[in-house]
C-alpha positions as CSV (number, residue, x, y, z in Angstrom):
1,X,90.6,-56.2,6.4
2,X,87.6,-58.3,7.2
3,X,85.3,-59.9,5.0
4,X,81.6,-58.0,4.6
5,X,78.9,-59.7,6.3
6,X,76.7,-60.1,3.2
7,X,73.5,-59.4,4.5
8,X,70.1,-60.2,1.8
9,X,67.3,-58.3,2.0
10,X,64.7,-60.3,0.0
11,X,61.5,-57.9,-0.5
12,X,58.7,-60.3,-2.1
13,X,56.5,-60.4,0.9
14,X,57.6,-56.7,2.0
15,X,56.0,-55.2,-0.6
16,X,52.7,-56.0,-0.1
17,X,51.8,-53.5,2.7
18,X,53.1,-50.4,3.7
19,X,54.3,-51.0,7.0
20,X,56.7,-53.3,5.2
21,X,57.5,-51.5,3.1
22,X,58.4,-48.9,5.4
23,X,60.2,-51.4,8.0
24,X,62.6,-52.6,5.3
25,X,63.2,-48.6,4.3
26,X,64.6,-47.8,8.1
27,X,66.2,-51.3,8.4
28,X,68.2,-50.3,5.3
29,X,68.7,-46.7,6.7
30,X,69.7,-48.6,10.1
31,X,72.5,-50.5,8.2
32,X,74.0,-47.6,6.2
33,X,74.3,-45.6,9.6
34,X,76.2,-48.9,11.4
35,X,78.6,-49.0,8.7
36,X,79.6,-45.8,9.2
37,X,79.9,-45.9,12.5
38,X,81.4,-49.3,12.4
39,X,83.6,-49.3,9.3
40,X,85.9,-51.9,10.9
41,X,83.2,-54.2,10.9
42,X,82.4,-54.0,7.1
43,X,78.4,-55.1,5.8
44,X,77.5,-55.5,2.4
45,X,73.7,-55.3,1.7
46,X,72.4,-57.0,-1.2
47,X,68.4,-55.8,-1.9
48,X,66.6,-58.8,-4.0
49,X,62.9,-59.1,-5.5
50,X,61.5,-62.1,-7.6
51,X,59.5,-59.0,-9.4
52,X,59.7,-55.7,-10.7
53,X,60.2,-53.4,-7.5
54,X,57.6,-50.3,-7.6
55,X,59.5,-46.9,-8.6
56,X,59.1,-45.1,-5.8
57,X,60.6,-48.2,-3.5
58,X,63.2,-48.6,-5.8
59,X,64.1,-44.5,-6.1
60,X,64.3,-45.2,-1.9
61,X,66.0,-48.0,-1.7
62,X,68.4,-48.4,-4.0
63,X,70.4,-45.8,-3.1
64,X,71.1,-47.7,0.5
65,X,72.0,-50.8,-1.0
66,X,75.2,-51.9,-2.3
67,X,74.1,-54.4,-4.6
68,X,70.4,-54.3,-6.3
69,X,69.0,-57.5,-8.4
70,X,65.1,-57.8,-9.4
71,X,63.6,-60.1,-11.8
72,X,64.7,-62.9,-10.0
73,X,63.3,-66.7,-10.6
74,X,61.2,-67.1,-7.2
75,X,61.1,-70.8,-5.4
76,X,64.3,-72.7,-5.5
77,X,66.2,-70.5,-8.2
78,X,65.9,-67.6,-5.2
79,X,67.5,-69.6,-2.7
80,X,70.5,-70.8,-5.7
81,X,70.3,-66.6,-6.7
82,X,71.6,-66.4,-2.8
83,X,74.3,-69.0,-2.9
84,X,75.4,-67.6,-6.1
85,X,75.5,-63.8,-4.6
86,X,77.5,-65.4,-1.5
87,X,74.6,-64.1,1.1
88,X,75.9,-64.9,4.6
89,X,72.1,-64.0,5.7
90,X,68.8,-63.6,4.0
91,X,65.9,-62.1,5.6
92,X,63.0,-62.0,5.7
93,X,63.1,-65.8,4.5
94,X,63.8,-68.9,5.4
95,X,64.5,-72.5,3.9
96,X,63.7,-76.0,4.4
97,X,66.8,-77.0,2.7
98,X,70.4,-77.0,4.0
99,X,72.4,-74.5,2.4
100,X,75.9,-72.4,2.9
101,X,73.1,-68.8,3.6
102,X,71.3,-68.8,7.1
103,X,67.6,-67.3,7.1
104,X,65.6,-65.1,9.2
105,X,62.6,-64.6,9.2
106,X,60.2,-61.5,10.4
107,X,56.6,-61.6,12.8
108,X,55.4,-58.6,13.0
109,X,52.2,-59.4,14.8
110,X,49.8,-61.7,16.4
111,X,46.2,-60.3,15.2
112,X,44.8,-62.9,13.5
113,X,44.9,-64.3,17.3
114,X,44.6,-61.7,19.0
115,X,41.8,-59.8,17.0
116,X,39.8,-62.9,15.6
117,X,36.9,-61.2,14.8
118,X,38.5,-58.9,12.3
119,X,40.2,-61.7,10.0
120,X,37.6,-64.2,7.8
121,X,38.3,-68.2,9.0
122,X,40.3,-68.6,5.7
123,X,42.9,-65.8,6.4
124,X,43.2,-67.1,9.9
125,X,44.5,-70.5,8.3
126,X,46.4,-68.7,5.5
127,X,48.3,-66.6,8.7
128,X,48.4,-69.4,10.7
129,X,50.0,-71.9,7.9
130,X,52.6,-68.7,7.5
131,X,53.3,-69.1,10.9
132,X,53.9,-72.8,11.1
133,X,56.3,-72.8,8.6
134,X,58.3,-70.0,10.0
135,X,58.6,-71.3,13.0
136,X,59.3,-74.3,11.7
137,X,62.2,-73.5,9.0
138,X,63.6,-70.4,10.3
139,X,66.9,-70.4,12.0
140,X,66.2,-66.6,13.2
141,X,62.9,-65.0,14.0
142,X,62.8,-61.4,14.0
143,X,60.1,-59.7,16.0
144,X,59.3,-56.2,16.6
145,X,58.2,-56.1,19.8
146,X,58.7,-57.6,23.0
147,X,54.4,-57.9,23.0
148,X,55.4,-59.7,20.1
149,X,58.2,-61.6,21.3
150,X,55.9,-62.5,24.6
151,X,53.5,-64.1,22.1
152,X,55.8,-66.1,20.5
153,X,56.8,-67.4,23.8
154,X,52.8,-67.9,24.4
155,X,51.8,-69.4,20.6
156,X,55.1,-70.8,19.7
157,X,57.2,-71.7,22.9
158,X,59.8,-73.8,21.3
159,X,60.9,-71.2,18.6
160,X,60.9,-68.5,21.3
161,X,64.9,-69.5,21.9
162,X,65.3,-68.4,18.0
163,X,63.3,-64.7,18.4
164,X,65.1,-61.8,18.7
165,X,63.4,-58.0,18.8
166,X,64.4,-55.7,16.6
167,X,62.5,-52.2,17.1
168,X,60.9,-50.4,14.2
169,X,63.4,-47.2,14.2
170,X,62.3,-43.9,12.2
171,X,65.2,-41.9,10.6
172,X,63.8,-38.6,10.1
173,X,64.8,-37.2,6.4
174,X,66.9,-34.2,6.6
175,X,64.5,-31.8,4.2
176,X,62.2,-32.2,7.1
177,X,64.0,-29.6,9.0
178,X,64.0,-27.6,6.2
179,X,61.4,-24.3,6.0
């Protein structure tokens, strides 16, 4: 049998808006469904917050994950939390360390660029700061769009190599169908 593909799901900065929230909800759903149709292929998900997880994300989530840890020590005791849980891959993070887990990190958008006018000069910098270090420490960047991807390429061209697009996918809940 082959060894899981211990895959981290880290949800500190997820948490903070909805539309993370709600990406990291399918991505798990998106997981449970390829290892069922690719048992051969085995994936361990481990789901890991620095915090307390809000009820109702932890009543969705934990059920999709195989392994659940919260309370964590944040900063460097995170990253040691990973080696110690044997993560092959932690996302959405990355490091500015070597270590024995590889990083991925997520861009979801462009609008403090592309929609100026709508973010105050400080959260400009704050974003753009974000941005800088991903690009700069993350051995993976996850986008969710090929707009996205295209301004990468446009903002970022040498970490465009590292980008890959992974849709936002909706798994419609079953009691929706019902009456």
């Amino acid at each position: 049998m082959t060894t899981p593909l211990r895959i981290a799901i880290v949800l500190d900065e997820l948490l903070k808006w909805q539309g993370g929230v709600e990406y990291v909800r399918n991505l798990l759903l998106a997981l449970r469904e390829r290892r069922a149709a690719k048992p051969q292929d085995p994936v361990t998900v481990l789901v890991l917050a620095t915090g307390q997880v809000p009820a109702r994300v932890e009543a969705a989530y934990r059920p999709l994950a195989d392994e659940w840890h919260t309370g964590l020590e944040g900063g460097p005791g995170l990253y040691l939390e990973l080696i110690r849980r044997q993560a092959d891959l932690a996302f959405p993070l990355y490091c500015d360390e070597t270590t024995s887990v590889r990083y991925a990190h997520w861009i979801y958008d462009f609008q403090h660029k592309a929609l100026a006018d709508f973010f105050s000069p400080a959260d400009q910098a704050a974003k753009e700061k974000a941005m800088a270090d991903i690009v700069r420490f993350a051995e993976h960047i996850v986008v969710s769009s090929e707009v996205c991807r295209r301004d990468l390429e446009r903002y970022y061209p040498t970490a465009a190599g590292r980008a890959r697009v992974v849709r936002f996918a909706t798994f419609p809940d079953p009691a929706w169908r019902e009456p």
